[in-house]
LUMKOL-820124 format. One record per atom (N, C-alpha, C): residue in one letter; x, y, z; atom name; residue number from 0. Coordinates in steps of 0.001 Angstrom, whole numbers. Each point is the difference from the previous one (the first is absolute). Layout:
BEGIN
<A,<X,Y,Z>,CA,NUM>
...
END
This chain:
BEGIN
<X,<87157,107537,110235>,N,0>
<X,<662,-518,1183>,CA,0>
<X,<-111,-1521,21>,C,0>
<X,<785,-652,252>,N,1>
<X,<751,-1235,255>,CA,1>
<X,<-946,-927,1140>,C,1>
<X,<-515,-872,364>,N,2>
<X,<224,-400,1385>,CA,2>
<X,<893,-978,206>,C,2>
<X,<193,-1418,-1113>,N,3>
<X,<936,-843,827>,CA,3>
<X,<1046,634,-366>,C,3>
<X,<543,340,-1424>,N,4>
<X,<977,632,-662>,CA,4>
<X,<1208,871,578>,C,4>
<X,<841,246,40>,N,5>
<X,<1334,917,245>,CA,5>
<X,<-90,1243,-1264>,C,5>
<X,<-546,893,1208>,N,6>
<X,<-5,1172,-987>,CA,6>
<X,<401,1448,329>,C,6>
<X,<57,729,-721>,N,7>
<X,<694,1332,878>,CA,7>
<X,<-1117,468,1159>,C,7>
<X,<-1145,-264,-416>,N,8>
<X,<-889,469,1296>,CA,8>
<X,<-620,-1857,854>,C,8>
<X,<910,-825,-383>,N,9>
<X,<-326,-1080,205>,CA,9>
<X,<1555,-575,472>,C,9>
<X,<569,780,1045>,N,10>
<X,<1578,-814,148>,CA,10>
<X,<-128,-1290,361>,C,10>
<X,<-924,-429,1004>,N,11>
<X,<239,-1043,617>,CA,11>
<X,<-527,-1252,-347>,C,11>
<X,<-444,42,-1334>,N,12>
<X,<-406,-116,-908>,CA,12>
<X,<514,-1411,42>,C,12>
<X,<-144,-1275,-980>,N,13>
<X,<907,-1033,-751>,CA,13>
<X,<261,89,-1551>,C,13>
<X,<1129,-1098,-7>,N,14>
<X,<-144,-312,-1764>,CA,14>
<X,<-936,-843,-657>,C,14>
<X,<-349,-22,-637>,N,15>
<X,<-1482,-671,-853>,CA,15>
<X,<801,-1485,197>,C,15>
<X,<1058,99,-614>,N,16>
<X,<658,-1995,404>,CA,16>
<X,<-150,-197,1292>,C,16>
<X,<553,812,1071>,N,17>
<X,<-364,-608,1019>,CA,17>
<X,<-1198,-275,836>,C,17>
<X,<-975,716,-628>,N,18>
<X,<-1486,-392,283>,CA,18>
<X,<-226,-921,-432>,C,18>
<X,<376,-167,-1305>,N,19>
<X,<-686,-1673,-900>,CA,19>
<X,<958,-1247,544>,C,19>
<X,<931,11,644>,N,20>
<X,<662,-645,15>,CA,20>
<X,<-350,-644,1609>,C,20>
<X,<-346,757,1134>,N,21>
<X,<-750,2,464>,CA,21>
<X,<-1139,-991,155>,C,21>
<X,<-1194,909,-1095>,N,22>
<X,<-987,-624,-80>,CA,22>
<X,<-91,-1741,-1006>,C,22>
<X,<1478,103,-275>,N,23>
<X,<52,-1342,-822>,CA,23>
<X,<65,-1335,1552>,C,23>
<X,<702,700,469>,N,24>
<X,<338,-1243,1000>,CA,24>
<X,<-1236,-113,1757>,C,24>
<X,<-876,898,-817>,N,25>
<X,<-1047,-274,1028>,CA,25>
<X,<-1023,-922,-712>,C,25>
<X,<-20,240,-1967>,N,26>
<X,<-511,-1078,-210>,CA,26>
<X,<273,-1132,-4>,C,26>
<X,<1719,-184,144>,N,27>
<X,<439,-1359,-9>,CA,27>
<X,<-567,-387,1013>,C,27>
<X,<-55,550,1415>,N,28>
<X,<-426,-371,901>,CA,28>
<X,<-1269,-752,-26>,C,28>
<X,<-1159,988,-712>,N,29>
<X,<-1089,-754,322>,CA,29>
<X,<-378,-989,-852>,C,29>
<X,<1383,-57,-879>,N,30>
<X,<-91,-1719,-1261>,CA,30>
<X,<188,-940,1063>,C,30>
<X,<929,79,698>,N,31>
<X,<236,-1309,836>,CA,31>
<X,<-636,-82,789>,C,31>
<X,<-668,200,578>,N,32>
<X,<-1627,-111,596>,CA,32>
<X,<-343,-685,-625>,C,32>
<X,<-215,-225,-1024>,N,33>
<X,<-1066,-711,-1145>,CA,33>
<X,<641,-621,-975>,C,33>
<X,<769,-415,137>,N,34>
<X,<1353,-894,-672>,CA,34>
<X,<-960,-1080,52>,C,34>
<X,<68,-940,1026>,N,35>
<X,<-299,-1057,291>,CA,35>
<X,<-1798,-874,38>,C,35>
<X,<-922,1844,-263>,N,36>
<X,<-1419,-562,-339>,CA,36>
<X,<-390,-451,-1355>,C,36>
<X,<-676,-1177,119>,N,37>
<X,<-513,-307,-1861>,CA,37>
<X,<-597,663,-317>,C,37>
<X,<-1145,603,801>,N,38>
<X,<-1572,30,0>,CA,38>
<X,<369,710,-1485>,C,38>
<X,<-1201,49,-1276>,N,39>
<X,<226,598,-778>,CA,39>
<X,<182,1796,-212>,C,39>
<X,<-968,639,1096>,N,40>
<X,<61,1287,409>,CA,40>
<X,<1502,661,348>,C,40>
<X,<1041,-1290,1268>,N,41>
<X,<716,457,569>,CA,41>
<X,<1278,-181,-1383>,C,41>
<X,<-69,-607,-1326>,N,42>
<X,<824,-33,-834>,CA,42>
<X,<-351,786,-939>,C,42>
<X,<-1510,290,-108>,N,43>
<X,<182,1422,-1117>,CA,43>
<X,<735,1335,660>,C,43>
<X,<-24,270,1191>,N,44>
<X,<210,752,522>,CA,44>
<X,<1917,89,364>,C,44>
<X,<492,-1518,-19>,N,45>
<X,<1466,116,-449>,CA,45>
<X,<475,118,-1326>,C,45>
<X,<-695,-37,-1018>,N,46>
<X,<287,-130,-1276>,CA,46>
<X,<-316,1853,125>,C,46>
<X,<-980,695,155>,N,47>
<X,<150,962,210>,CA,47>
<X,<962,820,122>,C,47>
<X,<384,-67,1435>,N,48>
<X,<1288,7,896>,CA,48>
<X,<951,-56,-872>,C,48>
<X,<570,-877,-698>,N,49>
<X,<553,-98,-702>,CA,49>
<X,<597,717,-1127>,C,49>
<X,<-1115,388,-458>,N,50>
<X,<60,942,-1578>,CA,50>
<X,<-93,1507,1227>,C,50>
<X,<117,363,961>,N,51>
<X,<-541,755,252>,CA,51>
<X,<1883,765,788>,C,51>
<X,<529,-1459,-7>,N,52>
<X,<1623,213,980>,CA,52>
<X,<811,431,-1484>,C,52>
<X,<-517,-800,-1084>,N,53>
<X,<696,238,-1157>,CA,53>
<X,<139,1624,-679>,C,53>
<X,<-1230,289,129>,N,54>
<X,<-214,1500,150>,CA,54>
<X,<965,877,683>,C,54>
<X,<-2,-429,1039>,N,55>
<X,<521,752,1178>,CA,55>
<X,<1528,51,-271>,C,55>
<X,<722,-862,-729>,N,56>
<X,<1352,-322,1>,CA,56>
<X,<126,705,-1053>,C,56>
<X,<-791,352,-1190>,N,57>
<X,<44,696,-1475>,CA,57>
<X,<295,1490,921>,C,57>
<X,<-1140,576,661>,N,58>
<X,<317,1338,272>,CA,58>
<X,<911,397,822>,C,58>
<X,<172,-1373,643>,N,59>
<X,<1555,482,1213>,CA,59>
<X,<742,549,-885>,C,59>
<X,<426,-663,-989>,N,60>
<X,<1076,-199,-1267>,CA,60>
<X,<-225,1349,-371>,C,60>
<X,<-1332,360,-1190>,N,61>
<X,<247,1086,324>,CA,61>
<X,<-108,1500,256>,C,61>
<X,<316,-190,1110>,N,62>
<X,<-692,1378,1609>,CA,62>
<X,<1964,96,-348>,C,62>
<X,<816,-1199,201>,N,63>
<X,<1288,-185,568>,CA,63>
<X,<854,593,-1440>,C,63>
<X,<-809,17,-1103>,N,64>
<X,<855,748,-1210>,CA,64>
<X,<19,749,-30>,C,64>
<X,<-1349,644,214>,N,65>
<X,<-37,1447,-95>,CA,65>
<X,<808,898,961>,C,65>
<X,<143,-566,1493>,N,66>
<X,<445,330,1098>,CA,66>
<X,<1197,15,-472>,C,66>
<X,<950,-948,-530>,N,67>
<X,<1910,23,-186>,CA,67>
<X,<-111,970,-1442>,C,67>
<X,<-780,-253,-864>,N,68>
<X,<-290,980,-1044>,CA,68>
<X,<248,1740,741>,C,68>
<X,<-897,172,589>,N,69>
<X,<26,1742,590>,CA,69>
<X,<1527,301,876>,C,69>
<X,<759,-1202,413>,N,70>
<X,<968,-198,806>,CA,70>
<X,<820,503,-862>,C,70>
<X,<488,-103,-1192>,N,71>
<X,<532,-291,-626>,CA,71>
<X,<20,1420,-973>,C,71>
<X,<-856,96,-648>,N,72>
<X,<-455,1173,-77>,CA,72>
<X,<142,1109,923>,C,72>
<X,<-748,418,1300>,N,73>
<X,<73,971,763>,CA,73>
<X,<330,26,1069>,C,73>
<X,<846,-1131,355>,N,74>
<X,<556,-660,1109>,CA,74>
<X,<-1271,96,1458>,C,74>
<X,<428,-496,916>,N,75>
<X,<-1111,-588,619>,CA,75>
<X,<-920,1131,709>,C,75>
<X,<-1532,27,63>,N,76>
<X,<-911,-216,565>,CA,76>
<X,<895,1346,1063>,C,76>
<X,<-1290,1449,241>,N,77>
<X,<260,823,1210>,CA,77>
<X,<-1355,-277,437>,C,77>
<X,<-498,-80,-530>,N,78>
<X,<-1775,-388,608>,CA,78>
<X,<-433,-556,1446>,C,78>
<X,<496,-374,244>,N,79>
<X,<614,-696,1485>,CA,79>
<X,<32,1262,1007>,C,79>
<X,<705,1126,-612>,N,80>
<X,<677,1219,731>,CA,80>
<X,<-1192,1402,-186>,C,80>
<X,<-971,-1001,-786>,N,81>
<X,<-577,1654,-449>,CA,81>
<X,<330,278,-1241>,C,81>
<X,<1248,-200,-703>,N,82>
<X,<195,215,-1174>,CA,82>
<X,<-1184,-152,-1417>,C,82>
<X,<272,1021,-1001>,N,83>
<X,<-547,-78,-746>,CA,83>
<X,<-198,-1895,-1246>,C,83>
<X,<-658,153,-951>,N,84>
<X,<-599,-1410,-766>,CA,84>
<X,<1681,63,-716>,C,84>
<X,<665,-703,-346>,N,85>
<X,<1048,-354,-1004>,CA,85>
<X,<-1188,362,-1787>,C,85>
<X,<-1097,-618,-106>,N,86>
<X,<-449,296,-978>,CA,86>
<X,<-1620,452,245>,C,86>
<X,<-724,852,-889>,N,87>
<X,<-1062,293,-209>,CA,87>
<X,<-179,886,646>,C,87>
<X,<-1186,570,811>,N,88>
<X,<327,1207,602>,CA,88>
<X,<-690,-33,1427>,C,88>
<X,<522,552,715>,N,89>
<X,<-514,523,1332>,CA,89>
<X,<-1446,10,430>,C,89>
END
């Protein structure tokens, strides 16, 4: 079973992009907070940040292939409805 996920026993579920995508722009958020500190702590911690948004944009990418991939393939997503997985099993 699923918890953030969209799944047949998980309708209300989300898409994995839209969680990360999400959670990308809450870290942007707390970059600009700290945009503007030198202190050396508050810039390891944007350099961090950083490699950390870069990440985040790799798996948006791709969560979002696989997603038009299965589209495409098994046309869209019943999971939402209860519907069964497009792939793997139940």
């Amino acid at each position: 079973m699923t918890r953030f996920l969209v799944s047949e026993t998980n309708p209300g579920g989300r898409k994995l992009e839209d969680i990360l995508i999400q959670l990308r722009a809450e870290v942007l958020t707390r970059s600009t907070k700290i945009s503007e500190d030198t202190r050396p702590e508050a810039l390891h911690v944007m350099a961090n940040n950083m490699k950390v948004l870069e990440h985040l944009s790799a798996a948006i990418e791709l969560a979002q292939d696989s997603t038009h991939l299965l589209d495409r393939a098994f046309g869209p997503s019943e999971a939402a409805h209860g519907g069964p997985p497009r792939i793997g099993v139940a």
